[in-house]
Structure formats: C-alpha cells, structure tokens
C-alpha positions in Angstrom: 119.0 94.4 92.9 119.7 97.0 95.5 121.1 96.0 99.0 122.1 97.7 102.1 123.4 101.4 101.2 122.5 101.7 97.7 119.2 100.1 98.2 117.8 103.0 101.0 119.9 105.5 98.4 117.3 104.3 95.5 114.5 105.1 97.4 115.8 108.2 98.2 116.3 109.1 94.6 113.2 108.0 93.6 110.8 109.1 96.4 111.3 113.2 96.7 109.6 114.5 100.1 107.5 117.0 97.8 105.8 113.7 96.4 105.4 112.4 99.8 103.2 115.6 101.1 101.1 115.5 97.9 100.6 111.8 98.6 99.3 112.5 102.3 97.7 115.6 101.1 99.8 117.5 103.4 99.9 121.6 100.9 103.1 123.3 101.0 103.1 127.1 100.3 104.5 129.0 98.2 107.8 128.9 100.5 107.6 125.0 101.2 106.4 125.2 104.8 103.9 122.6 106.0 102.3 122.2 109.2 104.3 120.6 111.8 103.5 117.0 112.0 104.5 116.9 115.4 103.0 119.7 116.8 99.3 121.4 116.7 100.0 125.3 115.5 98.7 128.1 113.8 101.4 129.3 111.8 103.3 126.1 109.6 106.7 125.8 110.7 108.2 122.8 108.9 110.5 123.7 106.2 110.8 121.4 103.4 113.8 121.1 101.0 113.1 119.1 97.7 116.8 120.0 96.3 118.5 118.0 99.2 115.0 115.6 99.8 114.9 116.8 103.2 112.7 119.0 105.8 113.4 120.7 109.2 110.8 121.0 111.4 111.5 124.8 113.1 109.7 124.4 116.3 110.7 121.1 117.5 114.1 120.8 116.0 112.7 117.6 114.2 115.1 117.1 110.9 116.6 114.4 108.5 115.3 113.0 104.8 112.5 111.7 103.4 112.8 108.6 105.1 113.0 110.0 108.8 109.7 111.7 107.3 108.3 109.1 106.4 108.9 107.0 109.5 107.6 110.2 111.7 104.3 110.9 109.7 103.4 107.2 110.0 105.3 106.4 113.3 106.8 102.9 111.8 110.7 102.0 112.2 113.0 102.2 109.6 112.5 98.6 108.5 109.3 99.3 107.7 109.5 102.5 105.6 111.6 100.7 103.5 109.5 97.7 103.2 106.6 99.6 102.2 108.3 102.7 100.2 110.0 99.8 98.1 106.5 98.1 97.6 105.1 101.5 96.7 107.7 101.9 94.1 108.1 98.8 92.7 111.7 98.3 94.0 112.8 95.0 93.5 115.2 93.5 96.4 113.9 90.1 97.6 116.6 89.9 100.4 116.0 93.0 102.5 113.4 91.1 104.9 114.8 87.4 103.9 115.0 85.7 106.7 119.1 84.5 106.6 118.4 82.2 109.4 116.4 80.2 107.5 118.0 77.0 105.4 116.7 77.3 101.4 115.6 73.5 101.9 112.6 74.8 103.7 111.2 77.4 101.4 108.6 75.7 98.9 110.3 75.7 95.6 109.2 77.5 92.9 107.6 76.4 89.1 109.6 78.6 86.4 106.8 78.9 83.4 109.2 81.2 81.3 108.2 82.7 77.6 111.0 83.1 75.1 111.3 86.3 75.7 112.4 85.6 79.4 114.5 83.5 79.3 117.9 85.2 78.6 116.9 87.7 81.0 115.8 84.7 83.8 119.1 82.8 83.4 121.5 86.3 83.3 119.6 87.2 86.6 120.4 84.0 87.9 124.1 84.5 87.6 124.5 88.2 88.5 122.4 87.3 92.3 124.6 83.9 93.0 127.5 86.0 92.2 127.0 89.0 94.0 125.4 87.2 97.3 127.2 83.9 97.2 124.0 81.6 97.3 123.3 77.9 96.2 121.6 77.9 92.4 118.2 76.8 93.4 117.7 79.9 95.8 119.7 82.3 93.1 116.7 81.2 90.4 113.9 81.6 93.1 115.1 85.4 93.4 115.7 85.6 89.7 112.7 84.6 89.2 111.2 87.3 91.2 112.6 89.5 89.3 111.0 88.3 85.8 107.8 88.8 87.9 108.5 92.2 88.5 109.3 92.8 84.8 105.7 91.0 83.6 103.8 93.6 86.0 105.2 96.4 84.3 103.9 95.0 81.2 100.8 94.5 82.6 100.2 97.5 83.8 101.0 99.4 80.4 98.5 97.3 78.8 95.7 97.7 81.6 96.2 101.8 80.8 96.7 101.4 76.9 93.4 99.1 77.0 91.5 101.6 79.5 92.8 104.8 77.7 91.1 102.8 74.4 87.9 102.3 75.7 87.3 105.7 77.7 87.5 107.9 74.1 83.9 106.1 73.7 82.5 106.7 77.3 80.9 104.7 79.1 78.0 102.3 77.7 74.9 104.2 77.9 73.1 101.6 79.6 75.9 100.8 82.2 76.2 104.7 82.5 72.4 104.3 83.7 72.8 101.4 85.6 75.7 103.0 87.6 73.8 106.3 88.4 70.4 104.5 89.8 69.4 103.3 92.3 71.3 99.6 91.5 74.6 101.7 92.5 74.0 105.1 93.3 77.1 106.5 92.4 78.2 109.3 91.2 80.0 111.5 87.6 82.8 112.1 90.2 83.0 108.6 91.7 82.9 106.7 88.3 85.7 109.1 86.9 87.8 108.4 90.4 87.6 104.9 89.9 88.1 104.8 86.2 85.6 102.8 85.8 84.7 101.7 81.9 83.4 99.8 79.8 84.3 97.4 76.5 82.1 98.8 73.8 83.2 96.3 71.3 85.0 92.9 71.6 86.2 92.5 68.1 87.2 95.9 67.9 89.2 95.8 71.1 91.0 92.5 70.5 91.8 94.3 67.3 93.5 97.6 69.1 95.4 94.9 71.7 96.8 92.5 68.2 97.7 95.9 66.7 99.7 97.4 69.9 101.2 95.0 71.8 103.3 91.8 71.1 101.6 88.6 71.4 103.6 87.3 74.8 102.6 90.9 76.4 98.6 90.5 75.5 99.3 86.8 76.7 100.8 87.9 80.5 97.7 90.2 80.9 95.4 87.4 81.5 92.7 88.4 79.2 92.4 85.5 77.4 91.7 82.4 78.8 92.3 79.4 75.6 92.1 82.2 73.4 88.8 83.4 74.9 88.3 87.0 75.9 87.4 87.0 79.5 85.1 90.2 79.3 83.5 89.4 76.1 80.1 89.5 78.3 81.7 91.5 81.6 81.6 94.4 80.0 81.6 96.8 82.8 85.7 96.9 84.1 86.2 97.5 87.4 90.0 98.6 87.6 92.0 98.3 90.6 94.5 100.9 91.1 97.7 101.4 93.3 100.3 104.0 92.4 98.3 105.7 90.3 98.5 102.9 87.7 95.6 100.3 86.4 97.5 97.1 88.4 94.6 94.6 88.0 91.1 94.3 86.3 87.7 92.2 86.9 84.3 92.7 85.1 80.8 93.0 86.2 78.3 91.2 83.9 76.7 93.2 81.3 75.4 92.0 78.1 73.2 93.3 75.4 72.1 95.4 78.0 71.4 93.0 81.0 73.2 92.9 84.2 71.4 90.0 85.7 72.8 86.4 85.5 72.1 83.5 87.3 76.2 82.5 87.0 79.5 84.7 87.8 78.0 87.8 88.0 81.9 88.8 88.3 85.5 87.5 86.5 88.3 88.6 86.9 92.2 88.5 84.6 93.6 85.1 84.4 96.7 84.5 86.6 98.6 82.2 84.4 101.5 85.0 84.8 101.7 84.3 89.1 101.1 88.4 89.3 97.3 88.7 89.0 95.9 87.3 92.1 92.6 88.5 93.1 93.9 88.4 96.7 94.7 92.5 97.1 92.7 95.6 98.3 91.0 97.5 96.2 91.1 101.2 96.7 94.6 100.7 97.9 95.8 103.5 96.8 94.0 105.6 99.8 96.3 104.1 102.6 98.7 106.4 101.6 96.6 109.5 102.3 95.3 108.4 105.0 96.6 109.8 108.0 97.7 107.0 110.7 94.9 106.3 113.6 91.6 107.4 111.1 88.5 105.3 110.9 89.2 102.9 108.0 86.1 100.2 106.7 86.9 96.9 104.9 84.2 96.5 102.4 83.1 93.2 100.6 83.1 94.2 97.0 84.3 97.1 94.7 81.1 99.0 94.8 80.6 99.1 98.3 84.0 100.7 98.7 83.1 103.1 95.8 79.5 104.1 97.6 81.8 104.5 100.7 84.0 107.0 99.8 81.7 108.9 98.0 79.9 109.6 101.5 83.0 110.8 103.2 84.2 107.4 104.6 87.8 106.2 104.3 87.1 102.5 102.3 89.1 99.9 100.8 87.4 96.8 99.6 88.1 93.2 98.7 87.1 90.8 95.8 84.8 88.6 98.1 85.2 87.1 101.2 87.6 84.7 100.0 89.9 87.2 98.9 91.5 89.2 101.8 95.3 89.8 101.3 96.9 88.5 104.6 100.1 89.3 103.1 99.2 93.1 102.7 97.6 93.0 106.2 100.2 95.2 107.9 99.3 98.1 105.3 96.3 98.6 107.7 98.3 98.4 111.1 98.0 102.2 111.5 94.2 102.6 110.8 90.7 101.9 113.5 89.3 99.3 111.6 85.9 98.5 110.8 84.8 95.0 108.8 81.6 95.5 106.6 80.9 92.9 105.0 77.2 92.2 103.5 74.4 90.9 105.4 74.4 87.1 104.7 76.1 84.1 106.2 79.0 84.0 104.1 79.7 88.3 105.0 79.1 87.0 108.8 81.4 83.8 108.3 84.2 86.3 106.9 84.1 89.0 109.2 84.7 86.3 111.9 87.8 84.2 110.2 89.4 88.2 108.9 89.2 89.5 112.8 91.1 86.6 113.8 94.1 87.9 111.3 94.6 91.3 113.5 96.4 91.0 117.2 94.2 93.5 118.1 90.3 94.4 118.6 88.5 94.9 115.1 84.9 96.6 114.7 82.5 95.2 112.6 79.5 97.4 110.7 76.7 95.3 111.4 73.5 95.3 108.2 70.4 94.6 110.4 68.0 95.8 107.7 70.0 96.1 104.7 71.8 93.3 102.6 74.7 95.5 102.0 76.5 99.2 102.4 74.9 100.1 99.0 71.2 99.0 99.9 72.2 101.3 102.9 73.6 104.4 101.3 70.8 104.5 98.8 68.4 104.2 101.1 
C-alpha cells in the first residue's frame, strides 16, 4: 500500500511524461519539444525530459514533473491527479481519499467470499494495514480485502486477452463479419479492429484452450460460467470493454447458428460473483484520456452506438443500458461538454432525465425525432 510520499513517488515511477503525451496525443520531435499547453504558438517550445520525468515550458517559465503536467493539461488539483493517475494504473491505496472523519461503524460492512488461494494473502494483508495505520480489525480486513480485489482483476484481465488473442487467429465469424459491415451496424475494418471486437467460433474448443491455460479458481473469477454454464455459448459476438489498453470486461451480443434475432437477452454480460465485473462502467473509456479538456463528449446507450460514433469523428463513450451509468466514475467526465444520446424510446427519454440530474451543471441531450437510435441515424 503506498501512502503519503511514497505513494505520489509510485506514480511517478510508473507514469513517465513521454507516456502521458502519447496518451493525449500530444507528438514530441525528434528533440522532445511539444507545443506549449499554455500558450497558442508556431514554433513548440516545451521541453520535455523523460530521464528526470519532467518538462519546462520555455516561453512561460511553466516547469515541474509529470504530475504538475498532468494537473496543467487537465486543469484539476493535485488531489485529483492522483486519484485518477492511481485509477489509471491500477495503484492500490484505499486511504488516500478515506474520509478519517468518518467512524468505521458507519461504512456498510463488507462479505469476504475468499477462494483458497486467497486466503493467506487476505489474512497477511490484514495484518501488515492494522499494523502500519493503527486501525480496528474490521476496517483493516475491509481494506485487505480491497486489495484481493485488485489482485482478481489482474487475473481477469490476463484471461480476457489470453481468451481474445485465442479467438482472433480465426477471425471473425463470417456471418457476424457481415452482419457488422451492413446496414444492421455499419461499421467499419478499422472500427471492428479498434474495438477488438470478436467472436467465439467454437464453445467446446474454447472451454478446452481456458481448462488447458489457466487454473480452475482463475477461469472461475472471470465470470464466464455461470453453474458451470458458458455464458456466451449463444452470444457469440464479444463486445470487449477496454481501459488501459487492456480487455477489463466482456458482454456478448446474440448470435447463433447464424441468427442475431431473439425474442429474449439479446445481450449478457460476465458473471460478477468476483465483486469486479460490474456492468456499471463506460465503455470506450479509454478515450477520456485523449481527449483534450472542454471537447464535445456524447454518452451513448449501447456499445455500438459509441462504436458508429467515433467512427464519424465524434468523441463517444457509451454505457451498458440505461440502467447502467457509473455514478462513481462520473467525475471522469467533469472536464468534457456533454451531450446524452440515448435511443428514441421511453426508457432512452426516462434515462437521459434521471443521468442529467447526476451533473451540477447543464447537460445537452441529442434528441432522435425520426430515428430509433444514433446507428439508424448514421446509416441513414
């Protein structure tokens, strides 16, 4: 667990201001100079030095590290750098924004469903925190607890890219391929490669390559059985979401034998026995990053909106249905003009009204007068 010091140090470590730029899509020369982000000019004059992970801005006098950076690109206070370059690296410290005013008694407790394998780990974490931040047990094992969360994502997510790397030597099915490219969807080669879309060509086959590559408790965290059932045995169309450049989460769009019409789910999603696999996040999240603060940034209901989007030149994140917006993540978007569109029904209409409520500020809304949806209206 990192605190205080050492915790901003990790970050510092881990985060070099080269990877930053790239992230932003800000294009150092050949002398690591980069337009000033303070300043419009015609010549770049912002120095940037990835030995020491800092930059000097030559024509304000602007200088410090990748943090100062950060917090000047984005205009957010320290605090919040931290918050959300620790949540972008997957840095672990549940008591940076713990509120200490706050008595333990009042935080809902939490249910500890451990495997074997967690166990040792669970109760060694437990000691180390209440030692090191002289706490009461029950809060210690809360934190600890955290902590094996953090450990089950990382084995989710080398699953997620094992099981996608597995599929994508086949291609995508022919008939999905076909389905994608029409008029259904509309996309694009360079969209369906961006979004890594794929597809499950076999289920015995695949449940094979998962027995044969991972331990049981690992295939067990990633939620894709369900009492021993393979969720996707007739979603066969994976829709992964992505954040950090790594496959986070998965849900399937029916297709079976070549049909993509049901009268049931047309959509499932992982199983969230694990606690980490909440359909409750943004999909596409990955673009607030390189978005630059202040842009134009639509909400979409649904993956494939989002997808249709950004393949027209709009900045687009989406969301799992209109049940599924992420108030937890809702000041990833404080920087951004947002605009809510959300499909053409009563449900979309019901949703944009509850979401606008979330945001202490004015929120536009797309409105569909003729179209059920943004991909009815790209297509079109």
């Amino acid at each position: 667990m990192y605190t205080g010091t050492n915790y901003i140090e990790e970050i510092k470590a881990r985060y070099n201001i080269l990877d930053f730029v790239n992230d932003v899509g800000l294009k150092p020369n050949s002398s690591n100079f980069i337009y000033s982000i303070y300043k419009e000019e015609k010549t770049p004059s912002l120095k940037l030095y990835p030995k020491t992970n800092t930059f000097k801005c030559f024509a304000t006098g602007s200088s410090g590290d990748v943090l100062k950076f950060y917090c000047d690109y984005y205009r957010v206070d320290i605090k919040q750098a931290i918050k959300e370059l620790a949540e972008k690296l997957n840095i672990a410290n549940q008591n940076y924004n713990k509120k200490k005013s706050v008595p333990f008694k009042t935080i809902l407790p939490v249910k500890y469903e451990l495997l074997k394998s967690e166990v040792e780990y669970f109760e060694e974490r437990t000691g180390i925190i209440q030692y090191n931040n002289d706490i009461i047990t029950a809060e210690a094992k809360e934190l600890a607890f955290n902590d094996v969360l953090g450990q089950r994502r990382q084995k989710q997510i080398e699953l997620f890219e094992g099981l996608y790397q597995f599929c994508n030597k086949k291609g995508l099915d022919s008939v999905i391929y076909d389905y994608l490219i029409s008029g259904k969807r509309g996309l694009n080669e360079k969209t369906i490669k961006q979004f890594r879309l794929f597809t499950i060509h076999s289920v015995k086959e695949t449940i094979e390559y998962l027995k044969d590559t991972f331990p049981r408790e690992q295939i067990f965290l990633s939620g894709l059985f369900k009492n021993k059932f393979f969720l996707f045995t007739k979603h066969r169309l994976l829709i992964p979401y992505i954040e950090n450049n790594k496959i986070v989460y998965l849900r399937g769009r029916y297709f079976y034998k070549g049909n993509y019409q049901t009268d049931k789910f047309k959509y499932t999603s992982v199983n969230n026995w694990s606690k980490t696999l909440s359909p409750k996040r943004f999909y596409n999240q990955d673009l607030l990053t390189k978005t630059k603060p202040f842009q134009d940034l639509i909400v979409c209901e649904g993956e494939f909106d989002c997808m249709i989007a950004n393949q027209y030149g709009a900045n687009a994140i989406g969301i799992a249905g209109t049940g599924n917006f992420p108030t937890d993540k809702i000041s990833l978007l404080d920087k951004f003009n947002i605009y809510l569109a959300f499909d053409n029904d009563e449900a979309g209409a019901k949703a944009v009204k509850n979401i606008s409520k979330l945001f202490n500020r004015p929120i536009k809304q797309i409105i569909l007068k003729n179209h059920k949806d943004l991909t009815e209206l790209f297509n079109e």
